[in-house]
C-alpha positions as CSV (number, residue, x, y, z in Angstrom):
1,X,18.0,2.1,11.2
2,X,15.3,4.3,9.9
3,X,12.7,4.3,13.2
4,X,9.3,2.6,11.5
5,X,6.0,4.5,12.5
6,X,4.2,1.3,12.8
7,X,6.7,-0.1,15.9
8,X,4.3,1.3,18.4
9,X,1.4,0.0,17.1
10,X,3.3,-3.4,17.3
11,X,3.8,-3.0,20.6
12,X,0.8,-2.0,21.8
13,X,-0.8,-5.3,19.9
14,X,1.8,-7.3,21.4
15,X,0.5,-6.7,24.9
16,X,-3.2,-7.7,23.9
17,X,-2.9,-10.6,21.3
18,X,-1.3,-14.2,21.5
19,X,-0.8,-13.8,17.4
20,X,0.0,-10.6,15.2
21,X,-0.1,-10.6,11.5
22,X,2.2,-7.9,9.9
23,X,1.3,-8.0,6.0
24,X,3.1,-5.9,3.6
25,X,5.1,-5.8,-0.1
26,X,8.3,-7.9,-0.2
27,X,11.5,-5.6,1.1
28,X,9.2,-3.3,2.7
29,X,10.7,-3.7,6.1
30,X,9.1,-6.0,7.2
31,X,11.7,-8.8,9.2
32,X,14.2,-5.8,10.2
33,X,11.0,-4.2,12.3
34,X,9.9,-6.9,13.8
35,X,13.8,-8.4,15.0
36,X,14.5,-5.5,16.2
37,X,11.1,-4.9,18.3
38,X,11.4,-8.3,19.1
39,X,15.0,-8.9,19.9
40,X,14.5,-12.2,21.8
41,X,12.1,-13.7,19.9
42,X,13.6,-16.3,17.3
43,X,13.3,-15.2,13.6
44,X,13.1,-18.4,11.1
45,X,11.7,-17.2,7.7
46,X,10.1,-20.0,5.5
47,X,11.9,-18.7,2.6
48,X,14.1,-21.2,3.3
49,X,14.1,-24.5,2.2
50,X,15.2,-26.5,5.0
51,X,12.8,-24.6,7.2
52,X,10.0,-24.9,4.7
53,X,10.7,-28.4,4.4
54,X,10.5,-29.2,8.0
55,X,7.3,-27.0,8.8
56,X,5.0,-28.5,5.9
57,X,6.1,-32.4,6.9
58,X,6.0,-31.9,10.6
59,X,4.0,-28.7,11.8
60,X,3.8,-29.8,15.4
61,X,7.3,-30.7,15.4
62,X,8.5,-27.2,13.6
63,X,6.4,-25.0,16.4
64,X,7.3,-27.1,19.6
65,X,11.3,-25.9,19.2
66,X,9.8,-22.6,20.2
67,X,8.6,-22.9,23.7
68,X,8.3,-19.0,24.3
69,X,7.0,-18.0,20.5
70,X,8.8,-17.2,17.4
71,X,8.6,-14.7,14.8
72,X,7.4,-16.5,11.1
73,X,8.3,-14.7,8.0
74,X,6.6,-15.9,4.7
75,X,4.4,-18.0,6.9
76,X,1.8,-18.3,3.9
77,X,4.2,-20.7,2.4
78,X,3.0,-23.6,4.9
79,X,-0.4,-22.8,5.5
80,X,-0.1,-26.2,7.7
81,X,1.2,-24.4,10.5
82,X,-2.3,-22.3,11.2
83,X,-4.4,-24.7,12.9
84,X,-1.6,-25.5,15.4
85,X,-0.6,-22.1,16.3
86,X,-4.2,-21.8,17.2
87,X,-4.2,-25.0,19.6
88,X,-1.0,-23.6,21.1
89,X,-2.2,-20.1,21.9
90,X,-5.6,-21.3,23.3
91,X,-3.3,-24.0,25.8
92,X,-0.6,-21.4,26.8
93,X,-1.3,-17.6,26.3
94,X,2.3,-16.6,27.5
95,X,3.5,-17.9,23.9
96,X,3.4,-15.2,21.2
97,X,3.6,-16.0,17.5
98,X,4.8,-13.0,14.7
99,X,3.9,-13.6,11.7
100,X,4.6,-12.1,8.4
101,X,3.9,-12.5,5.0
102,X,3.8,-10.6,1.4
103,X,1.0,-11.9,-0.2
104,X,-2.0,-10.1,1.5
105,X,-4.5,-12.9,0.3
106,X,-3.3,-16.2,0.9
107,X,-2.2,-15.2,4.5
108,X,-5.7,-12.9,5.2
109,X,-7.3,-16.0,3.9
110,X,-5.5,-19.0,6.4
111,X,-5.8,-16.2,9.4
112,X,-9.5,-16.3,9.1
113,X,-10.4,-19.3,9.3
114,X,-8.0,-20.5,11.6
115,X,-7.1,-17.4,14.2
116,X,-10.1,-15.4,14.1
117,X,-10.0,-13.3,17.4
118,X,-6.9,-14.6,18.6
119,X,-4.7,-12.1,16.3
120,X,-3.8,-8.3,15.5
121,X,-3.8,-7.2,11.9
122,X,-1.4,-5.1,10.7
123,X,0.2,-3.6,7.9
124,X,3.8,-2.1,7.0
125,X,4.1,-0.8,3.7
126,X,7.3,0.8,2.4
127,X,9.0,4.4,4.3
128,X,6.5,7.3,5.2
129,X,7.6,11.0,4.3
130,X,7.6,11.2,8.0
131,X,9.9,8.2,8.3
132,X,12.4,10.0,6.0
133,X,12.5,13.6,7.0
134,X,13.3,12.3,10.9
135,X,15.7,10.7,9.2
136,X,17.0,13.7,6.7
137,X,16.6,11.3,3.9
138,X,13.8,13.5,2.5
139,X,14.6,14.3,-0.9
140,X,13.9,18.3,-1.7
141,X,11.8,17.8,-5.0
142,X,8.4,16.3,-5.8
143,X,10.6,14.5,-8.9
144,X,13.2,13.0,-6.9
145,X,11.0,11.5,-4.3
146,X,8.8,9.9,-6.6
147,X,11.7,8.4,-8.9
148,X,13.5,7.4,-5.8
149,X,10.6,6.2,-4.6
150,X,10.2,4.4,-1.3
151,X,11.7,0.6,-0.6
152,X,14.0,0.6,2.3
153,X,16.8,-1.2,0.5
154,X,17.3,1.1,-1.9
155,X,17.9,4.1,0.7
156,X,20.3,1.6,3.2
157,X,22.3,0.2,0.2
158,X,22.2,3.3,-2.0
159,X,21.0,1.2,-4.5
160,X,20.4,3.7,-7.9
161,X,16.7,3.4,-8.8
162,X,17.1,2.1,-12.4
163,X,18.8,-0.6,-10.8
164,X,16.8,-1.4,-7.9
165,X,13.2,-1.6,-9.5
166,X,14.1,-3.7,-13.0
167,X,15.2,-6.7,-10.3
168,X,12.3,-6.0,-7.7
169,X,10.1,-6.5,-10.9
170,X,11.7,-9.4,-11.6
171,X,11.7,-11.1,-8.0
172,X,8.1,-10.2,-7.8
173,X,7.3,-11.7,-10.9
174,X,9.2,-15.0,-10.4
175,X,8.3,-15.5,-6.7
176,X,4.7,-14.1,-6.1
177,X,3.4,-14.1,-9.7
178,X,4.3,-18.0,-10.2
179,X,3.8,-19.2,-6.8
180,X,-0.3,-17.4,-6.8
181,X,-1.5,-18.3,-10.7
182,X,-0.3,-20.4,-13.4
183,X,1.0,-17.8,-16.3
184,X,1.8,-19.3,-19.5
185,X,3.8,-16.3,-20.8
186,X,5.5,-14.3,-18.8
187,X,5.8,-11.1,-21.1
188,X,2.3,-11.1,-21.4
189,X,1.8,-10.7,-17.7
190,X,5.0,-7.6,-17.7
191,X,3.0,-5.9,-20.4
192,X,0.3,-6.2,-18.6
193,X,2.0,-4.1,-15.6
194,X,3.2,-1.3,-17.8
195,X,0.3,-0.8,-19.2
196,X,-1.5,-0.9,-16.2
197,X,1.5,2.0,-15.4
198,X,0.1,4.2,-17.9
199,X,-3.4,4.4,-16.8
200,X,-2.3,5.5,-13.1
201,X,-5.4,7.4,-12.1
202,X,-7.9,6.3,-14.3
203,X,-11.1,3.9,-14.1
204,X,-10.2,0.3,-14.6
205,X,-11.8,-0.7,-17.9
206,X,-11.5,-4.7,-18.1
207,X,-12.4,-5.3,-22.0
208,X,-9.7,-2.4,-23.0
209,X,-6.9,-3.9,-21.1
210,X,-8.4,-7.4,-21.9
211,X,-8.2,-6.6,-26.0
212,X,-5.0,-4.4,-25.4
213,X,-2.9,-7.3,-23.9
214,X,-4.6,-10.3,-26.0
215,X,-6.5,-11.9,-23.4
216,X,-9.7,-13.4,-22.1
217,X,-11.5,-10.5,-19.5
218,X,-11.3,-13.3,-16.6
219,X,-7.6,-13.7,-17.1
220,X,-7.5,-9.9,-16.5
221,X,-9.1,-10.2,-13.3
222,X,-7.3,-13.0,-12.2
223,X,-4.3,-11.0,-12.5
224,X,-5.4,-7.8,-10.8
225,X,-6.6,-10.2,-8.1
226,X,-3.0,-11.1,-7.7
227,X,-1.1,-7.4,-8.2
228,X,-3.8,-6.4,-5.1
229,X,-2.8,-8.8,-3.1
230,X,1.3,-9.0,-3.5
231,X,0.7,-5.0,-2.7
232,X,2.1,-3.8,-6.6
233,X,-1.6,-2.3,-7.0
234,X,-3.9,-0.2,-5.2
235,X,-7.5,-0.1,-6.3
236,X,-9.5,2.9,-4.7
237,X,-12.7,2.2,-4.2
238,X,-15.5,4.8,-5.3
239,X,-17.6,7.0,-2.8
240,X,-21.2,6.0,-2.8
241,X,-23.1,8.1,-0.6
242,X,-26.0,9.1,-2.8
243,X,-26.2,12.9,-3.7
244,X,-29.3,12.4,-6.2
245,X,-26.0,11.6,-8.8
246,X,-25.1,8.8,-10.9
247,X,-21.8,7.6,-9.6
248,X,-18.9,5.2,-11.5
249,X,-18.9,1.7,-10.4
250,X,-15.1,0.9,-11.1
251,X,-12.3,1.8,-9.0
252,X,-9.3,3.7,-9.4
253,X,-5.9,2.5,-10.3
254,X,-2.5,3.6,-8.2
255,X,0.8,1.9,-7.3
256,X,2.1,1.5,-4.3
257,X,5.5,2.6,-4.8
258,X,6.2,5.9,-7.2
259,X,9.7,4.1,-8.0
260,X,8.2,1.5,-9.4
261,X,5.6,3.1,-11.3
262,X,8.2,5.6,-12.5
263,X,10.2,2.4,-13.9
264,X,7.4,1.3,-15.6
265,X,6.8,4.1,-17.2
266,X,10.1,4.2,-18.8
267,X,11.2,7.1,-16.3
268,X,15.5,7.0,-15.9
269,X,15.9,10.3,-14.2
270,X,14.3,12.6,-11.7
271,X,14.7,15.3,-14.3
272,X,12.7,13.8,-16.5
273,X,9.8,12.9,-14.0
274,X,9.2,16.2,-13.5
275,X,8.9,16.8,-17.2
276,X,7.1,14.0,-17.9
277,X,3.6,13.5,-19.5
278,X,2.5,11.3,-16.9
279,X,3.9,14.2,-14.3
280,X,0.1,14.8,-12.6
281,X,-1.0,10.9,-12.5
282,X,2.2,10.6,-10.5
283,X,2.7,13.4,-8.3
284,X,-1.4,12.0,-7.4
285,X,-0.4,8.6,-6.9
286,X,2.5,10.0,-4.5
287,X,0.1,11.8,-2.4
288,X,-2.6,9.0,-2.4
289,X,-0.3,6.8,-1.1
290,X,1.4,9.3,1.7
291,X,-2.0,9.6,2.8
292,X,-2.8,5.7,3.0
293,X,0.4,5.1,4.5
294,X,-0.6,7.5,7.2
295,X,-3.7,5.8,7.7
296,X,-1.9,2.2,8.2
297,X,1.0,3.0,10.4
298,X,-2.0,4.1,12.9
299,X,-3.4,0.8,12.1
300,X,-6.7,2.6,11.1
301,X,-8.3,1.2,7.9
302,X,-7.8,2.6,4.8
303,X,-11.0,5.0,4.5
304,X,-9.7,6.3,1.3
305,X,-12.4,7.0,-1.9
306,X,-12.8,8.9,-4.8
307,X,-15.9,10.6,-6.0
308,X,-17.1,11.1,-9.7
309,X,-20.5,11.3,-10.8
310,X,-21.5,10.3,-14.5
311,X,-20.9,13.9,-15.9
312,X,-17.1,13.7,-15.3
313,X,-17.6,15.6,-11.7
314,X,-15.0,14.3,-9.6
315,X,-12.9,14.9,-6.7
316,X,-9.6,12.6,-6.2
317,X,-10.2,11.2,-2.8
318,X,-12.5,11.7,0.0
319,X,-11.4,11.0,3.3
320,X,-14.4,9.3,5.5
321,X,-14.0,10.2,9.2
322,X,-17.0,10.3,11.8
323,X,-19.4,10.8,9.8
324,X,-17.8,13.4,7.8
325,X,-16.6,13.5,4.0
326,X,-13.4,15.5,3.7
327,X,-12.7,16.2,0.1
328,X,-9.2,16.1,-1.2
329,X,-7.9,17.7,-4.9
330,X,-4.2,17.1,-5.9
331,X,-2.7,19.4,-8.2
332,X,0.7,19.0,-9.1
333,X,0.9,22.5,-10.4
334,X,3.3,25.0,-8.3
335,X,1.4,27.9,-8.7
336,X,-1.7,28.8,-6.1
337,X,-5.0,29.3,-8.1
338,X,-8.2,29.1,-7.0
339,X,-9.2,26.9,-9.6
340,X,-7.6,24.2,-7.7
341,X,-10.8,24.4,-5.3
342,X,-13.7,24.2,-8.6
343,X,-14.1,20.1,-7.5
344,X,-14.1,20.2,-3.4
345,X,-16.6,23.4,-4.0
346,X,-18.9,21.7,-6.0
347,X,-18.5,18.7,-4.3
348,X,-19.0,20.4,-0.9
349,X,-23.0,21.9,-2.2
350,X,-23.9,18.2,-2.6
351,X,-22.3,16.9,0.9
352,X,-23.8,19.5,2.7
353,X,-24.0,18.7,6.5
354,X,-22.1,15.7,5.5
355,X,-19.0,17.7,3.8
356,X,-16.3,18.5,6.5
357,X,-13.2,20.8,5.8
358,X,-12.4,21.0,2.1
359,X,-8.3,20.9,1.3
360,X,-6.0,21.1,-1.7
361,X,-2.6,19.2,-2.4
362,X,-0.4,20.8,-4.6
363,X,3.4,21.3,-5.5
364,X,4.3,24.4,-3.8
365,X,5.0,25.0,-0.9
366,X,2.9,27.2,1.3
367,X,0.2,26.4,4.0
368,X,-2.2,28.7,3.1
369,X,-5.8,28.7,4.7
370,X,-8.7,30.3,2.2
371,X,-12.4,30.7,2.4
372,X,-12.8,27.8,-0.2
373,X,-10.4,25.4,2.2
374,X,-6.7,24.6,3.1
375,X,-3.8,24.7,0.7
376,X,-1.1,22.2,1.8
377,X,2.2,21.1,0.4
378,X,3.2,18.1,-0.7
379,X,5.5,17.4,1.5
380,X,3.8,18.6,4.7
381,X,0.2,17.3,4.5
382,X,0.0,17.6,8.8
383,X,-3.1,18.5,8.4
384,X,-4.5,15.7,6.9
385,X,-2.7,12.9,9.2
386,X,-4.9,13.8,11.6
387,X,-7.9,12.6,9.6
């Protein structure tokens, strides 16, 4: 097994809360972390129907076969099992309760009303690139580790990508799709998705997507709403620190996982990722993610932003830290230029005392460190973990 970066978080939340919440996308890991950090806790997962059946009629009776705690998967499913783990943890604090769930907004939602205080937060999202080169499973290309993409089941079953993401898609959309809103056609809500695929990157403009899929603007929200919160879609949030500019409103659009984007996309090969048109929007997306991955398994929040003023002036992301603004470009280009440093430059005059250490991502392979700021690789971003 693939050792998870987030496992000594776990523990280290373990020792100081009665209740931890581990969030996350479905098949991200999640139930093979926590049995094996948690070896002789129970597992019951209320996936299935017996147990689902038996938690939702009798709560008390469901949580009192576990004298010593009990690790909870899907546990949003019978959101009648909150207020009683709360009455147990506040009578005993030797019992511990895991729980884990994949839709980020229904469970969020029960732990705040009910377990405020009483619980640690965390979140596991799908293999690091530092999960997979200490486990040589690194690919070598920017191509082939975006196609690949990142879901644990498709690296310990060998699964091929263009069969592994068309069924995820499919799951997804009959579990967490159904289950969250009411959709009256299905294909609508897939079109949705792939067109949402092909604007990676970009500004979310609700009346374009709402005219370009046939319906009502709030509909459109409704299902962004639900992409956030099954982890499918990442919406960055602009960087509003006022430098005397007009800033955008609307946040930014990225996957979570590169496989599935690439799917989406209509990608079937690593080869042609790498020659495709969408080729920058998804080596960006890749990085973006790395970097918010990074952030998680630390169990730091995601302090992730872009910038881009009302002249088109932008710089991808801006890493918030201490009081400093670290601006980040991604370039997927190979070759070093110092072009590539134009935005953090610019960027950097209006920052001032605020602007920390500027740095460039980009496809090659050397660390190089320049008056203008730091050139990193893709694939070893070190530098930028530590932010």
């Amino acid at each position: 097994m693939i050792q998870r970066q987030l496992e000594k978080k776990l523990k280290q939340l373990y020792r100081y809360f009665p209740v931890i919440s581990l969030n996350g996308p479905r098949q991200s890991g999640k139930s093979t972390l926590l049995k094996n950090t948690f070896p002789k806790l129970p597992y019951v997962s209320l996936e299935n129907p017996d147990d689902l059946r038996f938690a939702k009629a009798d709560p008390r009776g469901f949580l009192n076969r576990f004298s010593k705690g009990v690790i909870i998967d899907e546990v949003q499913n019978a959101p009648e099992l909150f207020s009683y783990i709360q009455g147990i943890v506040d009578a005993d604090k030797k019992i511990k309760f895991i729980l884990s769930g994949s839709q980020n907004f229904l469970l969020n939602q029960h732990i705040a009303q009910t377990l405020a205080g009483r619980v640690g937060v965390l979140t596991l999202l799908p293999f690091s690139f530092i999960e997979l080169q200490s486990a040589g499973l690194m690919k070598k290309s920017f191509s082939q580790t975006a196609f690949t993409g990142f879901y644990p089941r498709v690296y310990d079953k060998k699964i091929p990508p263009g069969i592994y993401y068309p069924s995820y898609l499919q799951t997804y959309v009959q579990r967490d799709v159904l289950q969250l809103i009411k959709v009256a056609d299905i294909s609508l809500f897939t079109k949705f998705i792939r067109l949402l695929a092909g604007r990676v990157g970009q500004l979310i403009n609700l009346s374009t997507l709402a005219s370009d899929v046939g319906v009502a603007v709030n509909t459109i929200k409704a299902w962004l709403a639900v992409l956030e919160a099954s982890y499918i879609l990442y919406l960055m949030k602009p960087h509003h620190t006022n430098f005397a500019k007009r800033l955008v409103q609307q946040p930014k659009i990225y996957f979570y996982d590169t496989g599935l984007l690439c799917y989406l996309l209509g990608i079937e090969n690593a080869k042609q990722a790498d020659t495709h048109f969408a080729r920058g929007t998804i080596f960006e997306n890749l990085v973006i993610m790395e970097l918010l991955k990074n952030k998680l398994n630390r169990a730091e929040q995601g302090n992730l932003f872009f910038w881009r003023d009302k002249h088109g002036k932008e710089v991808d992301c801006i890493i918030e830290k201490t009081g400093k603004l670290y601006p980040v470009e991604i370039k997927s280009g190979t070759t070093k230029s110092l072009h590539f440093f134009d935005g953090v430059k610019y960027y950097k005059t209006l920052a001032k005392a605020k602007g920390g250490q500027a740095y460039v991502v980009y496809g090659g392979n050397e660390n190089i460190k320049l008056n203008e700021g730091v050139l990193l690789p893709w694939d070893n971003m070190q530098d930028l973990y530590k932010l």
